[in-house]
N, C-alpha and C positions, 0 to 999 in steps of 0.2 A: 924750542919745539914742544907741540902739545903733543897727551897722548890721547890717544884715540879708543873709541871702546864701543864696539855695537852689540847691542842689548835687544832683542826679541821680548816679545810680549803678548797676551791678548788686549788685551786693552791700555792703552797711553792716555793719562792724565796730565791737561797742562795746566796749572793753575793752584796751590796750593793755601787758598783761601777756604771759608768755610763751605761752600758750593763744588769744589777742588776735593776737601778732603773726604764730603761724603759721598760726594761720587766714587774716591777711590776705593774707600771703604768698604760700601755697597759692592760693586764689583768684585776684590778680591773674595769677600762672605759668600758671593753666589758664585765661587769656582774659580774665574777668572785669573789667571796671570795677570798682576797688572803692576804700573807703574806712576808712580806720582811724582812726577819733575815740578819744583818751584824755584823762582828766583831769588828768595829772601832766607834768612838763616832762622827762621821761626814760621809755625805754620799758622793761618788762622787769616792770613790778609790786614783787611780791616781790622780786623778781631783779634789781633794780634796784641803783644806788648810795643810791639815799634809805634803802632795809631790809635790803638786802645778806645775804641768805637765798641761799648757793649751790642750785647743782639737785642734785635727788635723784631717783633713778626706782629700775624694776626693777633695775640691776645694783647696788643698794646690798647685795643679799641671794642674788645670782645671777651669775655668770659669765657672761658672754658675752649679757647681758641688755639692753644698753646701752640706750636709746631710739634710733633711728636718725631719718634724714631731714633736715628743716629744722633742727630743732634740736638734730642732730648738726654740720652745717656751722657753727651760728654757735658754740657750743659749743667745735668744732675749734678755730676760727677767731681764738675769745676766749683760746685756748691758746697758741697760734700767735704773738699778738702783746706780751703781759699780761708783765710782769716779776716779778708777784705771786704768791708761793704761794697757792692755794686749799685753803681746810679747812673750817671750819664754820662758822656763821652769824656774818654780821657782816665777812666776807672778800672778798664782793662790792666792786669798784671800779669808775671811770667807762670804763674798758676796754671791758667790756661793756655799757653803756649805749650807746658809739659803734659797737661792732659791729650791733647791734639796729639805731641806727638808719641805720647804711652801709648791711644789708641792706633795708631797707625802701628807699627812697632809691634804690636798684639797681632796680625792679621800675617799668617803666614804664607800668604799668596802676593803682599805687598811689597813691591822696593821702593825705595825714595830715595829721593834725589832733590837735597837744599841747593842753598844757593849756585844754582842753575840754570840760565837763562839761553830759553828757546831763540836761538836764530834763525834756522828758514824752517822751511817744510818742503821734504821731497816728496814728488808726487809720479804716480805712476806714468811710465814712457817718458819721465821727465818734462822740464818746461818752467815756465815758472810764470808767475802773475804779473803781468806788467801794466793793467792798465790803473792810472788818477784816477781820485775823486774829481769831482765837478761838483758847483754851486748851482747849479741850472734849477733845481725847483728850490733855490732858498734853503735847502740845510747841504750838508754835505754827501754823495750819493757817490760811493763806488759801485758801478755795474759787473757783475760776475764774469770775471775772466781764465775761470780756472783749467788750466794745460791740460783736465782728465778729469776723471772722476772721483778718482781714489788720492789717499792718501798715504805713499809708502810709510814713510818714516818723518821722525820728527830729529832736527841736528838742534843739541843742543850744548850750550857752555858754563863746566863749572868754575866760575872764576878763582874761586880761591885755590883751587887745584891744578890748574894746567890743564882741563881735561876735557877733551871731546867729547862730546857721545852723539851717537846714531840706534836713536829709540827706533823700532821700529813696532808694528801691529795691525790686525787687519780693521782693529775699532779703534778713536780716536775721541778722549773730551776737550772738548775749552771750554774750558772755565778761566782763562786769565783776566776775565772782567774787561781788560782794551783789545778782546777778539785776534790775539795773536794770530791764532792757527786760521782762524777762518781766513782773517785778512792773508797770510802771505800764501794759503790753498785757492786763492780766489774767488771764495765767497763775496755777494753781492752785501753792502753793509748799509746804512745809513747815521749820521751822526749830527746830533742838533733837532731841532723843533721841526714837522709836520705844521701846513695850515692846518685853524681849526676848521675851515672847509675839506680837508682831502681825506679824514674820514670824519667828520662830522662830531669834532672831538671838544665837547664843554672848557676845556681844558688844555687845551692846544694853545700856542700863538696864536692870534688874528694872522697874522702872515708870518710864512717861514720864516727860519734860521738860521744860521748857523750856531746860538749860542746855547751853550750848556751851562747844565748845575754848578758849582763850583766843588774846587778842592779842598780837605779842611787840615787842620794839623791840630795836636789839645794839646793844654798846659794842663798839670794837675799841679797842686800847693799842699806844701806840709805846716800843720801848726809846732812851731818846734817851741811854743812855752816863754818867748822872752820876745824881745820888739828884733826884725830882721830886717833890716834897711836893705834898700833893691834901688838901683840906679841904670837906668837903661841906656846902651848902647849907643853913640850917636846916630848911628843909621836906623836905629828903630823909628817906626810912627810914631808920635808924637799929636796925643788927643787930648783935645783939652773943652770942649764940647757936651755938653750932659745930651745934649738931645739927642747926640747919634746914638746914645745906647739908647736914653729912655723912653724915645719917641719913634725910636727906627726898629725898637725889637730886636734890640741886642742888650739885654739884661744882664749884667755880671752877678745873677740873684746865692751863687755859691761861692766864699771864699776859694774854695779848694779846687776848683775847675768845673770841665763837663760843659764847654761852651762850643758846643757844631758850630754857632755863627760865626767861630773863625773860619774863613769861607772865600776863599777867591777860585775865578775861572775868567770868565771875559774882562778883559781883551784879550787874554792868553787862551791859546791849545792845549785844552788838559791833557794832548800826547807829548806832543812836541814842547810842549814850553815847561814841563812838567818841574825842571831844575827852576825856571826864573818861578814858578809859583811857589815852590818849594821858600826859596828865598824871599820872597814878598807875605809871603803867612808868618813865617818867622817874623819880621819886621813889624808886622800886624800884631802877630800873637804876643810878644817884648811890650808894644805901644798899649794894649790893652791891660798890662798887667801893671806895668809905668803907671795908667791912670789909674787902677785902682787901688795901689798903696799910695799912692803919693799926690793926689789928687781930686780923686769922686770924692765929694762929704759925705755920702750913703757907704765906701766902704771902708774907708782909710783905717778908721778904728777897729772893724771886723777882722782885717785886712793883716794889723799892725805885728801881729808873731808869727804872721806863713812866708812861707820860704819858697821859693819854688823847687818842684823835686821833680820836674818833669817838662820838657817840649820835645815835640814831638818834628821830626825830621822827613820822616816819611808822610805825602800828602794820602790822604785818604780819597780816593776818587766815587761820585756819584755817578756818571756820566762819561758814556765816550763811544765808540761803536756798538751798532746793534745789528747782528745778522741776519739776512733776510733767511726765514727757517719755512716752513712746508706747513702752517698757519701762521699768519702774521698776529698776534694779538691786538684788538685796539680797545679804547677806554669802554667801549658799550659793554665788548664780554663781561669786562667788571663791574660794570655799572647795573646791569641787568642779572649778573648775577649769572651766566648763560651756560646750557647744561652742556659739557664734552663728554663725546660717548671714550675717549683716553683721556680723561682728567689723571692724571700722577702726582698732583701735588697740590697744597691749596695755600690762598693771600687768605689776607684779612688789612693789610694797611691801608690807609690812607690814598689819595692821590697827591702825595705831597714832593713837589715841583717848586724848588727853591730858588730863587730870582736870579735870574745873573748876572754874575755880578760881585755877589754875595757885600761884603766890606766895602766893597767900590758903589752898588747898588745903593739905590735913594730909601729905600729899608730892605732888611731883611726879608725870609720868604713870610707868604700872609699868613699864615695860623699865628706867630709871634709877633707881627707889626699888631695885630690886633688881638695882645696879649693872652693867646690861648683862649678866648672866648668860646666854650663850648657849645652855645644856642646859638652864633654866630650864622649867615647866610655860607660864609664861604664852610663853615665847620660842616654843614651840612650840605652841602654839594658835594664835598672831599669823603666824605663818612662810604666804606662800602664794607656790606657782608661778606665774610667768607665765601671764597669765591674758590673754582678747581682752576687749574693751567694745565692746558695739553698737553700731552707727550710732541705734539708734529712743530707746538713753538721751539720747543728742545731739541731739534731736528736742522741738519744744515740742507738748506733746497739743494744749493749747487755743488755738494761733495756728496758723495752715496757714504761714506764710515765716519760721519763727523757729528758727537752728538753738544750740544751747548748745551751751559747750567748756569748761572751768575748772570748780570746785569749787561751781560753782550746777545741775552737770548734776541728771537724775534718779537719786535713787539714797538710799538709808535713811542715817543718819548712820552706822551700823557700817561701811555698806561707804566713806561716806567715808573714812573712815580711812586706806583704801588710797588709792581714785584719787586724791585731790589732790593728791598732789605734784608738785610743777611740771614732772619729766619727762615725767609722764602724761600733763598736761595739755596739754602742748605737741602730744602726737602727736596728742592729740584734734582742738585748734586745726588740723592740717593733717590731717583729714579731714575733718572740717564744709565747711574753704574748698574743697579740693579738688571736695567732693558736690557746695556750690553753683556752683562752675564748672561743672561737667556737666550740672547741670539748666537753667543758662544755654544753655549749648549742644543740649543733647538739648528744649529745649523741656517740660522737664516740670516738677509740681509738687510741693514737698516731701512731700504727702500720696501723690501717686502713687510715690514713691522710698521711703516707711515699707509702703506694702504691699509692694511688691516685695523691701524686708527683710526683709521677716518671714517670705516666701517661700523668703529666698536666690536673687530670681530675677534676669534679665542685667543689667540694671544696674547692681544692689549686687556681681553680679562685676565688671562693669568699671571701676568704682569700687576696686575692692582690687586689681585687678590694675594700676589707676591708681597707688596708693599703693606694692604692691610695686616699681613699676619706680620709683618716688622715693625709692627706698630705706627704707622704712619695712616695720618686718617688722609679721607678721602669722599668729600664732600659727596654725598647721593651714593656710597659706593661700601658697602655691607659684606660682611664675613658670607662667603657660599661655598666654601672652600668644601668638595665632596668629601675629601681626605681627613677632613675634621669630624673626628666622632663624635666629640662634646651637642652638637648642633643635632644629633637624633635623640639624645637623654633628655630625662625628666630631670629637676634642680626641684631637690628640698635642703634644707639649713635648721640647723639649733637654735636661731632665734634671728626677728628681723627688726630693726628700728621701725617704731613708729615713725610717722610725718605729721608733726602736729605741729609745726611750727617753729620760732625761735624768737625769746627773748633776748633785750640787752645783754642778759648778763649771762645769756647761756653760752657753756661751750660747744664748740659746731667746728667742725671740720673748716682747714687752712684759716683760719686764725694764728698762727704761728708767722702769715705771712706781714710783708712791712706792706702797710696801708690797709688792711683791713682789720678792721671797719675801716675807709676814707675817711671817715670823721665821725661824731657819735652822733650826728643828725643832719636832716637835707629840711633843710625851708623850703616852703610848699610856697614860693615865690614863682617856683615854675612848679610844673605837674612830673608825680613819680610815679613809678608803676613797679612791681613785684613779681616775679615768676613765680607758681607753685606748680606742682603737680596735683592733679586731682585723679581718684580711682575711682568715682562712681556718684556715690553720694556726698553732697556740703551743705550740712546747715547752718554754719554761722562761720564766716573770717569775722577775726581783730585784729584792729591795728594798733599800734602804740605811740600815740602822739602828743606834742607838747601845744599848750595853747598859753602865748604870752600875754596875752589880752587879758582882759578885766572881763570882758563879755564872751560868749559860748559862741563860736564858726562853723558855718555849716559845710562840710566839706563836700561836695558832689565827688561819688564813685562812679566806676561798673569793673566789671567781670565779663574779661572778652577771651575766648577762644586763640590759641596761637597757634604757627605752625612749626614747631619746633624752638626751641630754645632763640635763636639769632632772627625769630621774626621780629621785626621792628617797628613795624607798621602800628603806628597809634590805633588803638578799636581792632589792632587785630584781623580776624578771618569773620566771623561772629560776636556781635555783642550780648551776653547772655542774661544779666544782671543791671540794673540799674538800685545808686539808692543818693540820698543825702544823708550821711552823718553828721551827728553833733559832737562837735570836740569843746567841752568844757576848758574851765581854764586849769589851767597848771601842769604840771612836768607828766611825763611819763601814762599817762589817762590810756587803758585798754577801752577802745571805740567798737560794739560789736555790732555786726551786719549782720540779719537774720536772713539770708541769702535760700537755704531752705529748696533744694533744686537736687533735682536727679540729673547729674553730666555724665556724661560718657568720657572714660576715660583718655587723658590725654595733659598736655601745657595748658594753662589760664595762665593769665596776669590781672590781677588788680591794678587800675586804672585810678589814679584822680585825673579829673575831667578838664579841670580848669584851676588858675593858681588861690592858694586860699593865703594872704599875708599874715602873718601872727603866729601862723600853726607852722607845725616841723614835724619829720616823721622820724620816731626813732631809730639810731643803724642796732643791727644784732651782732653780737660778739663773731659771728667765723659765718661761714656760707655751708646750708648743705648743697649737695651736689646737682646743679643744674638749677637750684631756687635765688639768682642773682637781680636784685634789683636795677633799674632803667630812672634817665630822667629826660625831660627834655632837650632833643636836636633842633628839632625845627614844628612848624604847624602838622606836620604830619608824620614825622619818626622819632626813635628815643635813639640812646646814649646808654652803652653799659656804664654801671659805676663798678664795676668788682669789688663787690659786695651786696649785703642782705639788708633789708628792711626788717624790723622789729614786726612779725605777722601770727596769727595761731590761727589753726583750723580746727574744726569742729565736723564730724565725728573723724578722726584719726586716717591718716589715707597712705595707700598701701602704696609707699612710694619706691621702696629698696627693696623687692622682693627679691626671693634667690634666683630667680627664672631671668631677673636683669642681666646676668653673667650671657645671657647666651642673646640680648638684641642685636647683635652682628656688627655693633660701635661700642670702640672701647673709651668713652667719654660719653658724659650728659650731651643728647643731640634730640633724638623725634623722643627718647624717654631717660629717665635716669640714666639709666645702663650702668648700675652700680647695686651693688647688693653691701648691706651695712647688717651687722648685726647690732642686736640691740646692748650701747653701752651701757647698762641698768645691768646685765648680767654678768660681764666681767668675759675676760677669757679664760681657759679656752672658748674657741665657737666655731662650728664649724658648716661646711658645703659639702655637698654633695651631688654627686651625677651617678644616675643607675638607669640602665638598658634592661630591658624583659631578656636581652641573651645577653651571651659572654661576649666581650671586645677584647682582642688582642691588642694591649698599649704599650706602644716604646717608648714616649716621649709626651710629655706631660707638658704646655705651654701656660705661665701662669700674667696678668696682666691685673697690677696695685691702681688702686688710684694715683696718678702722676699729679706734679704742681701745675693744673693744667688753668688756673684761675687767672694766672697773671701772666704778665713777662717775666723774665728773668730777674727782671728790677727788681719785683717782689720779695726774693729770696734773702735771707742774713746769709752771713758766715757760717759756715761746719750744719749749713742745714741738711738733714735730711726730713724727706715727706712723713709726716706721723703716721699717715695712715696706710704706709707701705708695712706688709710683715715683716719683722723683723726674722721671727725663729717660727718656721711652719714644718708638718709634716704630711706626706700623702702618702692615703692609705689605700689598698686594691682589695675588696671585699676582707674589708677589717685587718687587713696585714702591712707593715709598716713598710711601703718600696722605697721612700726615701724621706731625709730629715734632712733640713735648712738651716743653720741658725748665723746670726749676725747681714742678715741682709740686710743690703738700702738700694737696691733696685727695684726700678718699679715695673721694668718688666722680666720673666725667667723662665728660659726653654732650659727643661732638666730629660736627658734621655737618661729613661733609667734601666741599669745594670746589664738586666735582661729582659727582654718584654715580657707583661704579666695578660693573664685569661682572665678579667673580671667582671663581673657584672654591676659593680659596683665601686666607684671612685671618691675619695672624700678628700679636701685640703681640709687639715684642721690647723686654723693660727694658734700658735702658743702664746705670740706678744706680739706688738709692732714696736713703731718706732714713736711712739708715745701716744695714739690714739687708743681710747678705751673701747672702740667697738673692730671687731675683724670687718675687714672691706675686701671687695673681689672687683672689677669690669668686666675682666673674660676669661674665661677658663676654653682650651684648646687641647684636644684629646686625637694623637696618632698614631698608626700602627708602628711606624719607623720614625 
C-alpha cells in the first residue's frame, strides 16, 4: 500500500530541467509557495550528469549575447567551483547537479520533489482527456479536449518511496519537455514537421511529418596513461566504413567524447519507444567507440590509452510535443527579428533541425555534413539575431492556469530549432515563474495577463521591468523602473579608460577566456569588419595587418554606421568613409586611414570591402566591451568571431563614461553600457551618484561586468570574471554604509542595515578579481 500525501501550493512546477528549475526559482524569489516535482534523482534534465549536454544559448553565435539572470548565477557558479574543463556534449559532471540543487535548497518558499513522476492531472469538475492524435495534416495533431478549464491538482508518484502525492495550486508550469501536463489537461499539441507551405517556413519540410529530431546519449573517455584495450559487445554496431563518419558529418575529431551525432529518433516514437531508443544509441554509441580504438587509422593511436569512463543511459530528447499557447511562434518572428509588445525572454541560436533519423539518416544534420562551413548558403539562412519570445507562446490557449517553458512551448518545429536550447529555455523558465508570482500577488488571472500582452499593457510592463532588474535582458526593453532612484542622478567617477584601441599584445578585458583571441589572425581571404565606438570626433583608424607577399596589397575599406552592436547587415545603416589602404609587406605593419570626420556619436564598424589574398589582420589579446570583431556570412551579412581585431583610434573616444552605469541595459547593446576606470591608475577607483536633494536609500543594487562574451564553453576551471569586484565598499555622503569583500558575483542587491538620507552615493572598488581597472554596467538605487 502507497502513502498518500496532499500538498497545497501557489504555484506547481512540473519538470526539473534547466526551464523547470528557473522557473521554480523565479517564483519562489517573487513570494510564491511553490513546488518543483521531477522524475529524475538529479536536477538539470539535459544538463544533468545522467546526459551531460553543456548549455548553449544566444552567445554561441553572438557576442555579448550571453543568457543572463538565474541561469547566469548557477552557471557562474558551476565555473567558480568545477575543476573540469567544459566543451561539448558529454562534459557535464555532478558539479552542476549540486549547484542546481544548492540553489534550489537556498530558496525558502521552495519544496522539491526527486524522483517523482507525474501521472495524471485532476482537473476541475473532474473529467479527463480522452481524445488521439490523428495524422490528418501529415504530423501528429491532438485537438484540445480538455473536461474544464482549470487545473485542480497534479497526482504524482515517487517511486523510490511508495508515495503518493496530490500537488495541488491555482498556477501550474510544464516544463517536462514531452508536455506532460498540457497533454493529460487536454491541451491542443502538435508533434513532427509543419509544411513548408502552412506557414511559409524556409525551413519546414516540403510536406508534412510525422518525423522528429532524434535522441542522443554521450560517451566521455579517460586518458588513463598506458594502452586500454576495449572489445565491444556482440550486439553492438559494428562500423567499419570511413565514409559514414567522414563523409556524413560524423567526425569523431575528440578522443575523449562530446559527439551529439550519437543521435537516433525515426523509425522510433521519441515518447513511446523511448526504452528501444535508449537501447539502439547504446549499441550505436559501443559501435562508434569499437571503431575508433580498434579500427579508424585517423584515431586508433590517439585513441590507444582512453578508457571509456562514461555512457550515457538516459536519452537526451530534442523533440516531441508542442502546445498550442495563446501566440503560436513561427520561423518569420525569428527570422525578422519581430518586435513583441511581451517579449520575456530572448534566442540567439540558430535554426538548427537535425535530420531524421540521426545515425540511421544518409548524413548527419547540414551545418556538419558540410563540415561547419561558416560562409556556407545553408550557415547563412540558419544564422539569426537575437530575437525576444513572448510571454502568450508561454501561455496554454486551452487551460486558463497553465504556464509552459522548455521545448513543449507553442511554436512550429522550424522555429524549434531555435528556441530549445537550454539557454533559452532557462530564461523562459524565469519568466513564467516570475509572471506567476505576480499574478499571485496582483490577484490576477492568467487569461487576464495574456490580454494585457497582447496589449503591451501595465502589467506585462512590470513584469519585464521585473525581469530586467533580475538581470535578465530583454531585447528593445530598458530599465524605467520609477522606483529606481539611480536613473534621476548625475554619474561622476575617479577616472575613465580611454578607447583608443587594442594591440596584439595588449591586455583587454576577457582574455582570461578559452578561445580568445580565436586565433592570432583572420586571412582577408574573405572580408572582416570591426566594431568601435565612436564619441564625436576620428581622425585616423589603424589597423594591424600582416602582408605575406613580396609586393604592397591594396586593401579597400569604409566606415559604416550600425545599429547597435548585433547589426549585421554588411554597409551597415550608412556608409560614412571610404579608402584603399596599403599593406606593405611583412608581419604586424600599423596601416593608418586618415578618416578626419566629425560623427555623431554612436556604433561604426570598419568594413574591408572585398577579400585581399596575402594580407591577415591581426587578433588583439582580450575584447573591450562591445568592440568584437565580424567576418564573412554571406554576400550580405557577417558572423561574430568573439573576439577583437588589432585597431587604434585617433583622437581617444569617450567610450566608458561613468554615465554608461545608468543606459537602462546592462550589457554592450545601442552603447557600451559599461563604465571602466582607467587601468593606468591602479585601484582604488571610484563611482559615484549625487541628486541636488537628499534620497532616502535602503537597498543598493550593484550589476559587474558578467562572462557575457561567449558561451559557457568559453570558461576554464575555478573561473571567476576578472572584472567582477572582488572587495568594494559604498559610501552615503562620505559615510561608509556597507563593505564587501571576497566577492565573485556579478550581480548584488545589498539592503542596507537601515536606510540612509543622502545626497550622495559612491561604490568605491578596492580590488577585483584580477582586472586592473574598476568596472560597473548598472548601478540601481531604492527606498526599500
Amino acid at each position: 500500500m502507497s502513502k498518500r500525501i496532499e500538498q497545497s501550493f501557489d504555484v506547481v512546477v512540473a519538470g526539473g530541467g534547466l526551464a523547470g528549475v528557473c522557473a521554480a526559482i523565479a517564483a519562489a524569489r517573487g513570494g510564491a509557495k511553490t513546488c518543483l516535482v521531477h522524475e529524475r534523482p538529479v536536477l538539470g534534465g539535459v544538463a544533468s550528469s545522467e546526459m551531460r549536454v553543456t548549455v548553449h544559448g544566444a552567445a554561441h553565435n553572438h557576442a555579448f549575447a550571453r543568457e543572463t539572470g538565474i541561469i547566469s548565477e548557477m552557471l557562474s557558479e558551476e565555473r567558480r567551483r568545477n575543476h573540469e574543463d567544459i566543451n561539448e556534449n558529454g562534459w557535464t559532471n555532478s558539479v552542476f547537479d549540486q549547484v542546481l540543487y544548492d540553489w534550489c535548497q537556498r530558496e525558502p518558499n521552495l519544496t522539491l520533489h526527486l524522483n517523482t513522476t507525474v501521472l495524471a492531472v485532476r482537473m476541475e469538475g473532474g473529467g479527463q482527456a480522452e481524445v488521439e492524435p490523428h495524422t490528418e495534416r501529415g504530423y501528429y495533431l491532438r485537438e484540445a479536449c480538455a473536461p474544464s478549464r482549470r487545473i485542480e491538482a497534479l497526482v504524482a508518484r515517487t517511486l523510490s518511496a511508495e508515495v503518493e502525492l496530490v500537488l495541488e495550486a491555482p498556477l501550474f508550469v510544464d516544463c517536462t519537455g514531452d508536455a506532460v501536463v498540457a497533454d493529460r489537461a487536454g491541451c491542443e499539441w502538435r508533434m513532427g514537421s509543419e509544411s513548408r507551405d502552412e506557414h511559409d517556413e524556409p525551413h519546414a519540410s516540403v510536406t508534412a511529418s510525422t518525423a522528429t529530431m532524434g535522441s542522443s546519449i554521450h560517451i566521455r573517455a579517460k586518458d588513463v596513461g598506458r594502452d586500454a584495450p576495449f572489445t565491444a559487445p556482440p550486439w553492438a554496431v559494428r562500423h567499419d566504413d570511413a565514409s559514414y563518419f567522414y563523409d556524413q558529418g560524423r567526425v569523431p575529431s575528440d578522443p575523449r567524447g562530446g559527439y551529439w551525432w550519437i543521435e537516433i529518433g525515426v523509425p522510433w516514437h521519441t515518447i513511446f519507444d523511448n526504452e528501444t531508443i535508449r537501447h539502439e544509441l547504446t549499441r550505436h554509441a559501443l559501435g562508434v567507440w569499437d571503431w575508433m580504438k580498434n579500427r579508424d587509422p585517423l584515431t586508433m593511436e590517439r585513441c590507444r590509452t582512453y578508457a571509456l569512463d562514461f555512457v550515457g543511459q538516459v536519452p537526451g530528447k530534442r523533440e516531441s510535443r508542442r502546445v498550442r499557447g495563446r501566440h503560436w511562434i513561427v520561423e518569420s518572428d525569428l527570422q525578422e527579428r519581430r518586435s513583441f509588445p511581451d517579449a520575456v525572454a530572448h534566442g540567439g541560436w540558430g535554426v538548427d533541425l537535425h535530420t531524421p533519423g540521426g545515425l540511421l539518416a544518409a548524413t548527419s544534420e547540414p551545418a556538419a555534413a558540410e563540415n561547419y562551413r561558416e560562409d556556407s548558403r545553408y550557415a547563412g539562412k540558419t544564422y539569426l539575431k537575437p530575437y525576444g519570445i513572448p510571454l502568450r507562446a508561454l501561455m496554454a490557449r486551452d487551460v486558463d492556469n497553465l504556464f509552459l517553458a522548455g521545448r513543449c512551448i507553442s511554436t512550429t518545429r522550424a522555429a524549434l530549432g531555435s528556441v530549445r536550447v537550454m539557454g533559452t529555455t532557462a530564461v523562459m523558465g524565469q519568466a513564467v515563474g516570475t509572471a506567476a508570482a505576480m499574478l499571485r500577488r496582483r490577484g490576477m488571472t492568467l487569461p487576464d495577463l495574456a490580454d494585457d500582452a497582447a496589449a503591451g499593457g501595465p502589467a506585462t510592463g512590470e513584469l519585464q521591468q521585473r525581469l530586467v532588474r533580475d538581470g535578465v535582458h530583454l531585447p528593445d526593453v530598458r530599465n524605467t523602473d520609477p522606483g529606481d532612484l539611480a536613473r534621476t542622478a548625475s554619474v561622476t567617477a575617479s577616472s575613465t579608460q580611454p578607447s583608443v584601441g587594442l594591440s596584439p599584445q595588449d591586455h583587454a578585458p576577457f582574455e582570461g577566456l578559452i578561445g580568445v583571441p580565436p586565433r592570432d589572425r583572420f586571412d582577408l581571404d574573405v572580408t572582416l569588419g570591426q566594431h568601435v565606438w565612436c564619441s564625436g570626433r576620428l581622425d585616423r583608424v589603424e589597423l594591424c595587418l600582416d602582408n605575406d607577399l613580396a609586393e604592397p596589397v591594396q586593401v579597400p575599406v569604409r566606415l559604416v554606421r550600425v545599429e547597435g552592436i548585433w547589426d549585421n547587415r554588411k554597409g551597415g545603416s550608412e556608409v560614412l568613409a571610404e579608402a584603399a589602404l596599403t599593406a606593405g609587406p611583412g608581419a604586424s605593419r600599423w596601416v593608418a586611414w586618415d578618416v578626419d570626420q566629425q560623427i555623431a556619436p554612436g556604433w561604426l564598424r570598419i568594413e574591408t570591402v572585398e577579400p585581399a589574398p596575402g594580407v591577415a589582420w591581426r587578433a588583439a589579446r582580450g575584447v573591450l566591451p562591445g568592440h568584437f570583431g565580424v567576418r564573412h556570412l554571406s554576400a550580405t551579412h557577417w558572423r561574430d568571431v568573439h573576439g577583437s581585431f588589432a585597431f587604434r583610434l585617433s583622437p581617444e573616444q569617450a567610450a566608458f563614461e561613468p554615465a554608461e552605469v545608468l543606459s537602462g541595459t546592462a550589457r554592450p547593446q545601442a552603447s557600451p553600457s559599461t563604465w571602466r576606470s582607467d587601468p593606468g591608475r591602479g585601484l582604488p577607483q571610484w563611482l559615484e551618484l549625487t541628486w541636488p536633494q537628499e534620497q532616502r536609500v535602503g537597498r543598493v543594487e550593484l550589476t559587474f561586468p558578467g562572462t557575457l562574451l561567449k558561451d559557457v564553453h568559453g570558461t576554464p576551471p575555478f573561473y571567476v570574471e576578472p572584472q567582477t569586484a572582488r572587495d568594494y565598499v559604498v559610501e552615503a555622503d562620505g559615510v561608509e554604509v556597507l563593505r564587501v569583500t571576497g566577492n565573485t558575483s556579478w550581480r548584488r542587491s545589498h539592503e542596507l542595515d537601515r536606510p540612509v538620507d543622502a545626497r550622495a552615493l559612491r561604490v568605491l572598488v578596492l580590488a577585483t578579481n584580477g582586472d586592473p581597472a574598476a568596472s560597473l554596467v548598472e548601478v540601481r538605487c531604492y527606498a526599500l
